[in-house]
C-alpha positions as CSV (number, residue, x, y, z in Angstrom):
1,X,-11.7,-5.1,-29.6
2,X,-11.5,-5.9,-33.0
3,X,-9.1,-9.3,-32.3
4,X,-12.0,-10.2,-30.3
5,X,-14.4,-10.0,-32.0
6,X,-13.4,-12.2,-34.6
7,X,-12.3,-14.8,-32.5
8,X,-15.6,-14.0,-31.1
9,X,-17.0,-14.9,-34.1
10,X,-14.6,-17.6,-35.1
11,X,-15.6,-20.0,-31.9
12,X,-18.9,-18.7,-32.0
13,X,-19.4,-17.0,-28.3
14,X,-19.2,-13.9,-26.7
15,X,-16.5,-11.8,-25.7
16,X,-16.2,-8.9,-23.9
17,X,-13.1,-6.6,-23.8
18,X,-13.2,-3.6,-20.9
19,X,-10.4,-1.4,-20.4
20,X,-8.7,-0.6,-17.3
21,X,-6.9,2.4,-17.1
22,X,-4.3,1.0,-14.0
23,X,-4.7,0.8,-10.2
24,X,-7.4,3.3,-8.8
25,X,-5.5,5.6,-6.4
26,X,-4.9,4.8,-3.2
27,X,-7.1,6.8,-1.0
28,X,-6.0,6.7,3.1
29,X,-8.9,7.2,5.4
30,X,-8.2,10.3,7.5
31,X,-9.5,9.0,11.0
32,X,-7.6,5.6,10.2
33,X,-4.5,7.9,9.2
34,X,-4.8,9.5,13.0
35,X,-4.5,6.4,14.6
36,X,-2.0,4.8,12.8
37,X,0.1,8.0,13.2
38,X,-0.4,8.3,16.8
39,X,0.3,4.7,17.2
40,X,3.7,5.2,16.0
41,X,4.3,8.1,17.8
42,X,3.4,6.1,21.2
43,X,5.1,3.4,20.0
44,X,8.0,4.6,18.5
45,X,8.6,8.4,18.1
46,X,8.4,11.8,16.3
47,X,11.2,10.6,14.2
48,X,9.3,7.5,12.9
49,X,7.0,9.7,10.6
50,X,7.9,10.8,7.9
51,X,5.3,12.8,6.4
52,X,5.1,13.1,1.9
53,X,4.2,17.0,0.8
54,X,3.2,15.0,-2.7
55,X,1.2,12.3,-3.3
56,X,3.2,9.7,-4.8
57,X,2.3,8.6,-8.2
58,X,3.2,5.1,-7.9
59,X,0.5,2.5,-8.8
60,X,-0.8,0.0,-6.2
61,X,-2.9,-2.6,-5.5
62,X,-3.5,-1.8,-2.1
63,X,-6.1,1.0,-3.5
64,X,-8.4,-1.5,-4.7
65,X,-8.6,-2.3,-1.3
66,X,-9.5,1.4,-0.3
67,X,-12.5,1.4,-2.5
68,X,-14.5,-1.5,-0.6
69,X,-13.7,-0.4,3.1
70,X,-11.3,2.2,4.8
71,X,-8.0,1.7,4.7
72,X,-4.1,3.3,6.0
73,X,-1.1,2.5,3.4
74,X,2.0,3.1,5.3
75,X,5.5,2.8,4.5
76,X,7.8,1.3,6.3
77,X,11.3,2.5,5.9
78,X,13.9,-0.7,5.9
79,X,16.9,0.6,5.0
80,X,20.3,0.6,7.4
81,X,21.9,3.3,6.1
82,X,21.7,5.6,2.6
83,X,23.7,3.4,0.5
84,X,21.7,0.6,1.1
85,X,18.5,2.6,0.5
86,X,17.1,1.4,-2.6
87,X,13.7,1.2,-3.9
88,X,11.3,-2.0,-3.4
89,X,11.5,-3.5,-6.7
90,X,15.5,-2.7,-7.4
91,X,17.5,-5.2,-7.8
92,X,20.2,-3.8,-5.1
93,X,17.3,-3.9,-2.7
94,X,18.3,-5.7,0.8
95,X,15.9,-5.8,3.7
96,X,17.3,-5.0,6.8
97,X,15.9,-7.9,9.6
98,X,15.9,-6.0,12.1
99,X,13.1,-3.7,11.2
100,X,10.5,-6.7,10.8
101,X,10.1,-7.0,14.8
102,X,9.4,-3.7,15.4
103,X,7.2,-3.5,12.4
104,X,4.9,-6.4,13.5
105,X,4.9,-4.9,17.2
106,X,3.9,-1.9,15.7
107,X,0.7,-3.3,12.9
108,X,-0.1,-5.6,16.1
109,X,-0.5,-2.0,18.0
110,X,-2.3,-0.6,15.5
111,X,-4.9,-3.3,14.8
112,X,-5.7,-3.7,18.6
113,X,-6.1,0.2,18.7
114,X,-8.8,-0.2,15.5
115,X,-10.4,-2.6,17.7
116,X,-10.7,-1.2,20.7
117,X,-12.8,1.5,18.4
118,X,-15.4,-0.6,17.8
């Protein structure tokens, strides 16, 4: 605040310096969580979900999202086997192609089911 201000002052304007503490969290909406779980269960099957007993404490964009309309932040496991199951933003990360088709089919699934809601 104080660097601002005296370039503030130096090129005589205004500044105004506002903290963010991070990403808001992400915050699923329950009814939107229904469908999208029961879409993969249709779709796929029981052993698609994989439900988290703690929320994750990982920051994301994707809750900024969340605070202008409801929203349903899955993750899509893309792994082939456990030792190529590495997080996102590892470098040993490796995408497994196969999973994209599926994955589309499924989101495609999902947003005709939102839409069919009205």
């Amino acid at each position: 605040e104080r660097t601002a201000s005296h370039l503030a002052n130096l090129h005589d304007c205004e500044i105004n310096v506002d903290f963010l503490d991070g990403s808001p969290p992400v915050l699923n909406n329950a009814g939107l969580m229904t469908l999208v779980e029961q879409t993969i269960l249709d779709t796929l099957d029981e052993k698609a979900v994989k439900r988290f007993d703690l929320p994750s404490m990982g920051a994301e964009d994707f809750a900024s999202y969340t605070q202008m309309t409801a929203g349903a932040f899955i993750r899509v496991g893309t792994c082939s086997s456990p030792e190529t199951a590495h997080p996102v933003h590892d470098a040993e990360f490796d995408l497994d192609e196969r999973f994209l088709a599926p994955t589309a089919k499924l989101m495609s699934e999902i947003l005709i089911r939102r839409g069919q809601q009205g």
